[in-house]
KEKEZA-907786 format. One line per 4 residues: number of its first residue (from 1); their letters; for each residue y, z, x of C-alpha. Coordinates in steps of 0.25 Angstrom, whole numbers, plus 5000, padded with zeros to 4 digits. Example, Ala and Ser with C-alpha at 12.3 -4.5 7.8 and 13.67 -1.06 7.14 Angstrom:
<tordos>
1) as) 4982/5031/5049; 4996/5029/5055;
</tordos>
This chain:
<tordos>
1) xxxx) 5636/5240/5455; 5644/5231/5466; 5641/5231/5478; 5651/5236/5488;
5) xxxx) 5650/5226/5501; 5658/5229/5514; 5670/5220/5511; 5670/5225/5497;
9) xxxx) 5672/5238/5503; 5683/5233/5511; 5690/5227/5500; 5689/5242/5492;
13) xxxx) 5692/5249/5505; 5706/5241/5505; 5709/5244/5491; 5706/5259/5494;
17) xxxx) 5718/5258/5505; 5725/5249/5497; 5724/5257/5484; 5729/5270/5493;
21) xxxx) 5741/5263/5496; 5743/5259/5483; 5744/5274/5476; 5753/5280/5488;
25) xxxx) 5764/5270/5489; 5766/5269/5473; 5779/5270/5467; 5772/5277/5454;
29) xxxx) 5760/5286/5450; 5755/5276/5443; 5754/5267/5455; 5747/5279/5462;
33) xxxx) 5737/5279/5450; 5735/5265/5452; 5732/5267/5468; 5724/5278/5464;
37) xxxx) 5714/5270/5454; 5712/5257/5464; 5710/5268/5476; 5698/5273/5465;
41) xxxx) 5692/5261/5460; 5692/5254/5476; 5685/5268/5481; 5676/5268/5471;
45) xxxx) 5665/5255/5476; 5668/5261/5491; 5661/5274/5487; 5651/5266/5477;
49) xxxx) 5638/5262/5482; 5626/5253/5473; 5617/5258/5484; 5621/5273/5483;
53) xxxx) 5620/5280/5469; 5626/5293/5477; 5639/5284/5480; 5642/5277/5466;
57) xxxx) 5639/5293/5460; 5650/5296/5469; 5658/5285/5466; 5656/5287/5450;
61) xxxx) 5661/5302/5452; 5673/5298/5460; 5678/5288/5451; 5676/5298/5439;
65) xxxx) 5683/5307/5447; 5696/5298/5451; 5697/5292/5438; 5700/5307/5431;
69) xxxx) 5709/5310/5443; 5715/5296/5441; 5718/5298/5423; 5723/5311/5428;
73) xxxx) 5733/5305/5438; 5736/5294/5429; 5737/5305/5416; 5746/5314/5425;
77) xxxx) 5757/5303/5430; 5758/5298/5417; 5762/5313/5412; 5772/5314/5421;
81) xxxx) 5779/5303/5416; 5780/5308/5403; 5784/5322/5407; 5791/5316/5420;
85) xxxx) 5804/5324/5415; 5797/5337/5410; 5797/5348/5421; 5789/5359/5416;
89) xxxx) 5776/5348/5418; 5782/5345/5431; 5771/5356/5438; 5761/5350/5430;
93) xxxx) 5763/5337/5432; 5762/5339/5447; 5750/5345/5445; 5742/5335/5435;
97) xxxx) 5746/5325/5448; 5742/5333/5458; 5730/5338/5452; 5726/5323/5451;
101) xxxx) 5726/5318/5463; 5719/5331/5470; 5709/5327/5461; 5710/5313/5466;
105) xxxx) 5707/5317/5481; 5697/5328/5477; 5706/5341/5479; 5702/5353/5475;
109) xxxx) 5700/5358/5463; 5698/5343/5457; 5687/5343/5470; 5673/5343/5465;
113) xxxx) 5672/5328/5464; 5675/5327/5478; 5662/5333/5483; 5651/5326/5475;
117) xxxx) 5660/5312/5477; 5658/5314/5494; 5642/5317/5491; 5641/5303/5487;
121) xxxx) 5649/5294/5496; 5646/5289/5511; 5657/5295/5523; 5665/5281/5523;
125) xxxx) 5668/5286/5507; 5670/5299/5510; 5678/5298/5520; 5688/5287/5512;
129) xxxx) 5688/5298/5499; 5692/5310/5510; 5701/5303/5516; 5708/5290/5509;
133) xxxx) 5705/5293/5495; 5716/5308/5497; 5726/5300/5501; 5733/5293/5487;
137) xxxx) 5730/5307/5481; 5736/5316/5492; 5750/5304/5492; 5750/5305/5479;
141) xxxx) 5750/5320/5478; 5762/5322/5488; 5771/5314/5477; 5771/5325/5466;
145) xxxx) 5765/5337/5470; 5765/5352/5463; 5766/5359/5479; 5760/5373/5471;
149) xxxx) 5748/5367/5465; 5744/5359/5479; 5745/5372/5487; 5736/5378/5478;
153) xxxx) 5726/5366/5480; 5726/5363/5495; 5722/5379/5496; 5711/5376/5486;
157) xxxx) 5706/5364/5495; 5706/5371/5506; 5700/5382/5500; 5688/5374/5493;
161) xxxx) 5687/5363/5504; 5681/5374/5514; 5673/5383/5503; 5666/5371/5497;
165) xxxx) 5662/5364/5510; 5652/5378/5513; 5637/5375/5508; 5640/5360/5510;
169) xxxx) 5627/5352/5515; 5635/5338/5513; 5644/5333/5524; 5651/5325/5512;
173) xxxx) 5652/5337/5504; 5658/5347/5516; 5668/5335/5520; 5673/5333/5506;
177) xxxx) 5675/5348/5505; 5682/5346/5519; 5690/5336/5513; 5694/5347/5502;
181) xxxx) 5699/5357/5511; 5706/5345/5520; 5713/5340/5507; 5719/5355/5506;
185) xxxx) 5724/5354/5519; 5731/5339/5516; 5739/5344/5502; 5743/5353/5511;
189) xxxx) 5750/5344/5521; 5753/5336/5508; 5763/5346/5504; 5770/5349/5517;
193) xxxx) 5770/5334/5522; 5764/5319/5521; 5764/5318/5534; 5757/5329/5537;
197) xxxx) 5748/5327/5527; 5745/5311/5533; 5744/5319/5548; 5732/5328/5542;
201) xxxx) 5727/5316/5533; 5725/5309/5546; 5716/5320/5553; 5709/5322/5543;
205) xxxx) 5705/5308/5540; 5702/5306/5556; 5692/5319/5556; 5687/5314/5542;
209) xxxx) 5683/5298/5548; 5677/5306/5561; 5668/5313/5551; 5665/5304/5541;
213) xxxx) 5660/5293/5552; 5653/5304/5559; 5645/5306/5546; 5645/5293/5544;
217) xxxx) 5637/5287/5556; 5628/5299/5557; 5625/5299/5542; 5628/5312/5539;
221) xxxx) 5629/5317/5524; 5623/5331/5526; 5625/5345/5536; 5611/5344/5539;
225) xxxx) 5610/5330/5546; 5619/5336/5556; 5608/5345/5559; 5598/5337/5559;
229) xxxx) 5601/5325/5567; 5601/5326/5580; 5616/5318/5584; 5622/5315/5596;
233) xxxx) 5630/5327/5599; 5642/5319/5599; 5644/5316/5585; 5640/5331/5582;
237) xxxx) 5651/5333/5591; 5660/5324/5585; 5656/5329/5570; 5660/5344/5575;
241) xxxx) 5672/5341/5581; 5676/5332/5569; 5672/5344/5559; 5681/5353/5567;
245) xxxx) 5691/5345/5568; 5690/5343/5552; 5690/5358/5551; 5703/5359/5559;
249) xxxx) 5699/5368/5570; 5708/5369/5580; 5709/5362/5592; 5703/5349/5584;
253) xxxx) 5713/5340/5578; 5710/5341/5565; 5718/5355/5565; 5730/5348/5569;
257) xxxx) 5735/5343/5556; 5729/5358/5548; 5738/5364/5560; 5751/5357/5555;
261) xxxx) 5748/5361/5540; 5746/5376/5544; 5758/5376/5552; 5765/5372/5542;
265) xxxx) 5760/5383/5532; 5764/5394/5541; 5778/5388/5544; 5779/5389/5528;
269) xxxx) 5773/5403/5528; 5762/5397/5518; 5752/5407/5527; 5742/5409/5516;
273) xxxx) 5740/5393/5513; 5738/5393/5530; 5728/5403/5528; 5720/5399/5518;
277) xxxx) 5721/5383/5524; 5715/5390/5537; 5705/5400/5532; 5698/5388/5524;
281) xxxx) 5699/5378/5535; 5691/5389/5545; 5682/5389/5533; 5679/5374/5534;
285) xxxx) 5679/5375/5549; 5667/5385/5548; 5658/5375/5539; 5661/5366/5549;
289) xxxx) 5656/5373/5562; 5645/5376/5555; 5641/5363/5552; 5644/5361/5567;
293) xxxx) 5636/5372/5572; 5624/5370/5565; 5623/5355/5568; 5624/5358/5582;
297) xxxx) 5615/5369/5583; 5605/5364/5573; 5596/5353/5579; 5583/5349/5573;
301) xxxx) 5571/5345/5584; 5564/5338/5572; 5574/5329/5569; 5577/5325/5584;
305) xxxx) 5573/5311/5580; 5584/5311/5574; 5592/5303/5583; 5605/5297/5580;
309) xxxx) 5612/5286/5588; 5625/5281/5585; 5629/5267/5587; 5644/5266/5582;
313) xxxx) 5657/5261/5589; 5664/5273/5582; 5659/5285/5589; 5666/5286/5602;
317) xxxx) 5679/5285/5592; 5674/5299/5586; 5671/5305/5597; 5687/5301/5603;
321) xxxx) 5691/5306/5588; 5684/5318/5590; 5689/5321/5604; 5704/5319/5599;
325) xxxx) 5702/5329/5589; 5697/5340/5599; 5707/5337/5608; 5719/5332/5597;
329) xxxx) 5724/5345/5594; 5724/5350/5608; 5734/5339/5611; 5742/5339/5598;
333) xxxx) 5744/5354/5601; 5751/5352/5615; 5757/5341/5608; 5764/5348/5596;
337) x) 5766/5361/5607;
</tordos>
């Protein structure tokens, strides 16, 4: 296998963005396919690694994955070119499309890859596939979508987002489930505006980078580790504030953009969607103060030796990051009122 070096990765990175590009600002789907296939085949030797048999697995079953998703795309566009003028497939068409491209950004039901796919990959991949890799699927879907079929889907996100991230021992496996029950909350805001869905988008990616680095420079892949190392409080601060924030506890600023989806809900009198979006978010909430709790109340004397100290220029920016989204909300409330 081919050795990925640093420039390479550059060079693959630029595609990746390039490649984005590419597929939302075609003129045809077959130029959004075409996005789509140079967005796989430049993420694939990023996620690979001739060092790491964990991460080519991964990368093997993501390729798999993609390229059924892809002969589906491809297989859908090209049937509704022939039967373009047909009504009575019109539903189905839009569903074929739809289901496609779920299936591309790891939605549920078409999520099961998803998981497995995070288990393998280091946090700078994981957070590129939570983040950049939803964003050709989630343009795309708000060119031709079936509004019925999406409701039905964003309350099943939701819904398995929070129940799948119970009994999780990874801190990969319990954000990708995260990232499911997030993706219920963006088709949502797909269907009631783009720009509202770019606003929560935006958050989300913010809290996402915060958490992923924090993993990152700690090397944190399992629950335990938070227990058993003994941090600078700081960064467990930083880690709980971030994973309230993520939850969308108010006053934090990540329940500024879940605030303007539930407001408009209830202006549309869709009061059992609200409730449902609510009732699963304080789900995730709780799996996520408990996590909190126990790694601050849990501390191993054994392990004491366990000393970590951080030497990285990027620190005193999460720390202002995490200050703005304790007191963010606070301010964009008098703002707003």
């Amino acid at each position: 296998m081919l050795y990925i070096n640093n420039s390479n990765k550059m060079f693959f990175m630029f595609i990746l963005f390039f490649s984005t590009m590419i597929s939302i600002s075609a003129n045809s789907w077959l130029g959004c396919w075409i996005g789509l296939e140079i967005n796989l085949l430049s993420f694939i030797p990023l996620m690979s690694s001739p060092l790491n048999l964990i991460n080519s697995e991964a990368s093997l079953k993501y390729f798999l994955t993609q390229s059924i998703a892809s002969i589906n795309f491809l297989f859908s566009i090209l049937l509704n070119l022939i039967l373009f003028n047909m009504f009575y497939f019109h539903n189905l068409l839009s569903i074929m499309i739809n289901s496609t491209l779920l299936m591309k950004m790891g939605s549920v039901p078409f999520h099961f890859w998803f998981p497995n796919i995070m288990e393998g990959l280091s946090w700078l991949n994981n957070f590129i596939l939570m983040t950049w890799q939803k964003i050709s699927p989630m343009i795309l879907l708000s060119y031709y979508m079936n509004i019925n079929y999406l409701i039905f889907i964003m309350i099943l996100n939701v819904m398995i987002g929070a129940i799948g991230s119970f009994n999780q021992t990874s801190l990969r496996k319990l954000m990708a489930f995260s990232s499911i029950n997030n993706l219920g909350w963006m088709i949502s805001t797909l269907l009631i505006s783009e720009n509202l869905w770019l606003t929560y988008f935006m958050f989300y990616s913010m809290f996402l980078f915060i958490s992923c680095f924090l993993f990152f420079i700690t090397n944190m892949f399992y629950i335990n580790q938070l227990y058993n190392f003994n941090f600078n409080y700081l960064i467990k601060f930083s880690i709980m504030l971030n994973f309230l924030s993520l939850g969308g506890l108010p006053p934090f600023l990540g329940f500024f953009p879940k605030w303007l989806v539930i407001n408009y809900l209830i202006f549309n009198n869709l009061f059992f969607i609200t409730f449902i979006f609510i009732m699963f978010s304080l789900i995730l909430l709780f799996v996520y103060i408990r996590i909190i709790y126990s790694s601050f109340m849990f501390y191993f004397i054994k392990l004491k030796w366990f000393k970590l100290y951080f030497k990285n220029k990027f620190i005193m920016m999460i720390y202002f990051m995490n200050m703005i989204s304790l007191l963010g909300m606070i301010l964009s409330t008098l703002f707003f009122f």
